[in-house]
LUMPABA-206981 format. One record per atom (N, C-alpha, C): residue number from 1; atom name; x, y, z. Coordinates in pm, whole numbers, padded with zeros to 5 digits. Layout:
REM residues N
+-----+----+--------+--------+--------+
|   i | at |      X |      Y |      Z |
+-----+----+--------+--------+--------+
| NUM | CA |      X |      Y |      Z |
...
+-----+----+--------+--------+--------+
//
This chain:
REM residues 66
+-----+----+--------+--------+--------+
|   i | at |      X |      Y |      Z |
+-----+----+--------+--------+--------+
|   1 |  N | -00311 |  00046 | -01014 |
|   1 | CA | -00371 | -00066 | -01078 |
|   1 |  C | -00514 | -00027 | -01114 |
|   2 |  N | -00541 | -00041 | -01216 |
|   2 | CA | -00680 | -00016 | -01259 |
|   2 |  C | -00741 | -00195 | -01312 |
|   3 |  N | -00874 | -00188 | -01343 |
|   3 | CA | -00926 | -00298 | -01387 |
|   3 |  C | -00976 | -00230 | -01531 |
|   4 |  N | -00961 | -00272 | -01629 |
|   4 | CA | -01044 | -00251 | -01791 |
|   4 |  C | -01068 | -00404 | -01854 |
|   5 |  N | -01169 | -00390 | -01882 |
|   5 | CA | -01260 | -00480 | -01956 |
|   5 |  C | -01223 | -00663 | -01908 |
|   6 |  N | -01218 | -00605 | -01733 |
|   6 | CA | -01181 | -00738 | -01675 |
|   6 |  C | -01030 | -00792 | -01635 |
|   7 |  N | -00981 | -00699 | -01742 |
|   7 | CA | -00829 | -00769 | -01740 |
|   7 |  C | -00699 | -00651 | -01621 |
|   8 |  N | -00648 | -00662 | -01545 |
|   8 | CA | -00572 | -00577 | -01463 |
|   8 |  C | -00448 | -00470 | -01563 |
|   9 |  N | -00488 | -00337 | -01515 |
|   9 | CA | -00393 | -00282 | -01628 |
|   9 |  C | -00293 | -00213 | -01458 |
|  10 |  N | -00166 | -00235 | -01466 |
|  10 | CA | -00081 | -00203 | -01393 |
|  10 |  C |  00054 | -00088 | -01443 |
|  11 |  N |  00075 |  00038 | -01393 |
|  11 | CA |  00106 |  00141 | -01404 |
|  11 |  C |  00242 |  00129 | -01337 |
|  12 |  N |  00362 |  00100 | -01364 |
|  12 | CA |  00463 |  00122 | -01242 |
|  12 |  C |  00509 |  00264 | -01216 |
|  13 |  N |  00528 |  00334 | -01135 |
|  13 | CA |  00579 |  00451 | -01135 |
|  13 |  C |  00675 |  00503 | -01207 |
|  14 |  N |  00793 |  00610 | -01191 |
|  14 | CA |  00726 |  00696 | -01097 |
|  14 |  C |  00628 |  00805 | -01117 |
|  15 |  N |  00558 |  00866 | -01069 |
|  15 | CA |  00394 |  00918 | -01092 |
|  15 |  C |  00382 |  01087 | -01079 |
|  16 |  N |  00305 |  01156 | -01158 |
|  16 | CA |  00337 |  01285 | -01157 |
|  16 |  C |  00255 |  01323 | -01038 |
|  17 |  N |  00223 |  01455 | -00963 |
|  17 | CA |  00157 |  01500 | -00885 |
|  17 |  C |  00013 |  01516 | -00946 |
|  18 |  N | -00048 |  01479 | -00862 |
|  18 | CA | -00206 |  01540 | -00928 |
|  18 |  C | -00266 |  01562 | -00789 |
|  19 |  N | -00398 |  01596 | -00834 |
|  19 | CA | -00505 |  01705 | -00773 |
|  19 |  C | -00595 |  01584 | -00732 |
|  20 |  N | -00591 |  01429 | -00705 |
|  20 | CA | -00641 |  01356 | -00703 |
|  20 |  C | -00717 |  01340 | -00563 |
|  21 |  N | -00795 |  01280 | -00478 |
|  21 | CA | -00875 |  01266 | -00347 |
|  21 |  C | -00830 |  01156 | -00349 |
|  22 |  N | -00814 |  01133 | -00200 |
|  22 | CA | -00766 |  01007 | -00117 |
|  22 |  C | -00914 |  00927 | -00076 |
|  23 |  N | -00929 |  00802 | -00105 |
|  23 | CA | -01080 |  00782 | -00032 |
|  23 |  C | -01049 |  00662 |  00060 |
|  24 |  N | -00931 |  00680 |  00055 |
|  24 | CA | -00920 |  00583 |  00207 |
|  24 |  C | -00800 |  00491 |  00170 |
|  25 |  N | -00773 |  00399 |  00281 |
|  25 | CA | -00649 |  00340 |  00253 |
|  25 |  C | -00646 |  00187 |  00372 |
|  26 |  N | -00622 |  00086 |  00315 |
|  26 | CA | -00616 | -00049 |  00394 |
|  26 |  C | -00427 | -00069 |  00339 |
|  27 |  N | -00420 | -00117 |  00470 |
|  27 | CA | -00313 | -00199 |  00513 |
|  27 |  C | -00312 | -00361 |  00551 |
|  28 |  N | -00233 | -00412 |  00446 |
|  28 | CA | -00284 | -00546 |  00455 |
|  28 |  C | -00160 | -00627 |  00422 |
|  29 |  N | -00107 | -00724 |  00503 |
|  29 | CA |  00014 | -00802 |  00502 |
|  29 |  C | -00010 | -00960 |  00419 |
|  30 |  N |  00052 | -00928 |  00322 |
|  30 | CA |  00044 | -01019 |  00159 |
|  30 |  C |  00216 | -01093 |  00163 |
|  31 |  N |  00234 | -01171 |  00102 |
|  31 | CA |  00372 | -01239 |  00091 |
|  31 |  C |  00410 | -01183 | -00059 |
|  32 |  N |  00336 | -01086 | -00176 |
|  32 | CA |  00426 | -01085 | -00254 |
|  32 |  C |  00341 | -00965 | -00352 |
|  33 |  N |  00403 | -00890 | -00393 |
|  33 | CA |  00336 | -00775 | -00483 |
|  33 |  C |  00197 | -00863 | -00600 |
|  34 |  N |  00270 | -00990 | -00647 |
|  34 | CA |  00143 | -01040 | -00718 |
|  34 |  C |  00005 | -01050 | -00609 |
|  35 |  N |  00016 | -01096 | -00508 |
|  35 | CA | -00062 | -01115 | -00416 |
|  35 |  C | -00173 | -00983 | -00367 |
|  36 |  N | -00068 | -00870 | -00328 |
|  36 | CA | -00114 | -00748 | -00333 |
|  36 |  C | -00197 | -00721 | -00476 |
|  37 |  N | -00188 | -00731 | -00606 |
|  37 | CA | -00232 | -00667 | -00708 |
|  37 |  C | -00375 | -00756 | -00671 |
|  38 |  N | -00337 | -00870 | -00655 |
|  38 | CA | -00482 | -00985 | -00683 |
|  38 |  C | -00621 | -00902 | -00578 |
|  39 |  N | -00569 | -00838 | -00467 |
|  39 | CA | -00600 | -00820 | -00409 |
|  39 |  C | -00683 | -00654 | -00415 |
|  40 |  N | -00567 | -00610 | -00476 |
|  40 | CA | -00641 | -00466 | -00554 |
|  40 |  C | -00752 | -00504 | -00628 |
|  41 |  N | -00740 | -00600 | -00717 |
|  41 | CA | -00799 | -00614 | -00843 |
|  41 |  C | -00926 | -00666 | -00789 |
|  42 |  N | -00990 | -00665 | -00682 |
|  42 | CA | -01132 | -00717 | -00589 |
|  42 |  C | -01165 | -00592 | -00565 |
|  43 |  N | -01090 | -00453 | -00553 |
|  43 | CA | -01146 | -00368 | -00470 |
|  43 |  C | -01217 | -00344 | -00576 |
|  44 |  N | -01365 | -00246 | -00554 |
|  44 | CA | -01499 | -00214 | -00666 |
|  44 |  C | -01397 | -00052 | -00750 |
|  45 |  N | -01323 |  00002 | -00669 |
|  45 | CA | -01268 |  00109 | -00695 |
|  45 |  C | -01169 |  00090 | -00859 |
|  46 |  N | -01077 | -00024 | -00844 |
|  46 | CA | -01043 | -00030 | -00931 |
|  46 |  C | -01122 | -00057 | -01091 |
|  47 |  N | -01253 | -00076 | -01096 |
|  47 | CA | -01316 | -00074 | -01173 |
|  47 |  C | -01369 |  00061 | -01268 |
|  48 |  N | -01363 |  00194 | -01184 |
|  48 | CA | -01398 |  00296 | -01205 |
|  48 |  C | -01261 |  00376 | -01172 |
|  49 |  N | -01156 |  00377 | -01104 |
|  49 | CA | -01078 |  00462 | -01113 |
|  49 |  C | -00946 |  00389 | -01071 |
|  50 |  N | -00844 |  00396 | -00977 |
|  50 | CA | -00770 |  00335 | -00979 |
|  50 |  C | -00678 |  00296 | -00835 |
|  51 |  N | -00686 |  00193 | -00821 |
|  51 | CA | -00621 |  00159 | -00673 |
|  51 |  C | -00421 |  00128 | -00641 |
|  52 |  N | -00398 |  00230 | -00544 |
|  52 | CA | -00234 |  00281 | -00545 |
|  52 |  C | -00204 |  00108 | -00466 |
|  53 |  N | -00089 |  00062 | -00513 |
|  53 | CA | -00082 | -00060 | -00444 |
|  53 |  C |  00123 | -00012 | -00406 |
|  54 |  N |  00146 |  00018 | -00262 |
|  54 | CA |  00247 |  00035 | -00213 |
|  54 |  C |  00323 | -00065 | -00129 |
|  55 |  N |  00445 | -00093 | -00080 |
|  55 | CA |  00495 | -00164 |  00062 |
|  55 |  C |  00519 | -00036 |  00102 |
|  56 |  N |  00526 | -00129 |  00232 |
|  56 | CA |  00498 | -00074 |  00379 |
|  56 |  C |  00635 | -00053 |  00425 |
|  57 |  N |  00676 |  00010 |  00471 |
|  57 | CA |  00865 |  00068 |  00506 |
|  57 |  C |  00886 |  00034 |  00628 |
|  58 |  N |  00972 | -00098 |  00674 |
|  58 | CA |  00987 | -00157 |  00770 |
|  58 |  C |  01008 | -00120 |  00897 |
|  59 |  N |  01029 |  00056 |  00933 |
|  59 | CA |  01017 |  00145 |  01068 |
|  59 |  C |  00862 |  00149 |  01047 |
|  60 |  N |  00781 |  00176 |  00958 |
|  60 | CA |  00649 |  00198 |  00952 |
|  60 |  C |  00582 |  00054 |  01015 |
|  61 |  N |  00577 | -00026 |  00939 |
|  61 | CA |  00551 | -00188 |  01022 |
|  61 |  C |  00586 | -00222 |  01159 |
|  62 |  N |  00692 | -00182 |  01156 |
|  62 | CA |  00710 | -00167 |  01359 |
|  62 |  C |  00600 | -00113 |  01427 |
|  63 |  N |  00634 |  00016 |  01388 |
|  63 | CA |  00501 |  00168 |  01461 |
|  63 |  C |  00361 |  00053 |  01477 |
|  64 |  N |  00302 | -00019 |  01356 |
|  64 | CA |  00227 | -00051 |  01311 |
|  64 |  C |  00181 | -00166 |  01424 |
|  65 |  N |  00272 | -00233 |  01435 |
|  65 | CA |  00238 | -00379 |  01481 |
|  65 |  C |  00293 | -00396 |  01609 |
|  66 |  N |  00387 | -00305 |  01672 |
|  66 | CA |  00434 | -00252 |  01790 |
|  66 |  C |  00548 | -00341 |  01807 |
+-----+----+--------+--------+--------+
//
């Protein structure tokens, strides 16, 4: 998800490999992918480059939340 000229530009996969840097990563429990994007679309990142918006794989959420 990127942000341009205010308005949310959204990319669905699937995505080639790149040479890209990770600058970090939040985990955050939303009721619905719109919810998640709204939520991208606040981070300052998506303004300048672009924020990966994934679910969480329900053995992973276990590990997670115990």
């Amino acid at each position: 998800m990127r942000l341009k000229e205010g308005k949310r530009r959204v990319q669905d996969g699937p995505f080639a490999d790149t040479k890209e840097q990770l600058g970090g990563f939040i985990i955050m429990e939303l009721p619905s992918l719109d919810a998640a994007l709204d939520w991208a679309a606040r981070c300052p990142a998506a303004a300048d480059g672009a924020v990966e918006v994934r679910p969480v794989a329900a053995e992973s959420k276990r590990r997670i939340t115990g």
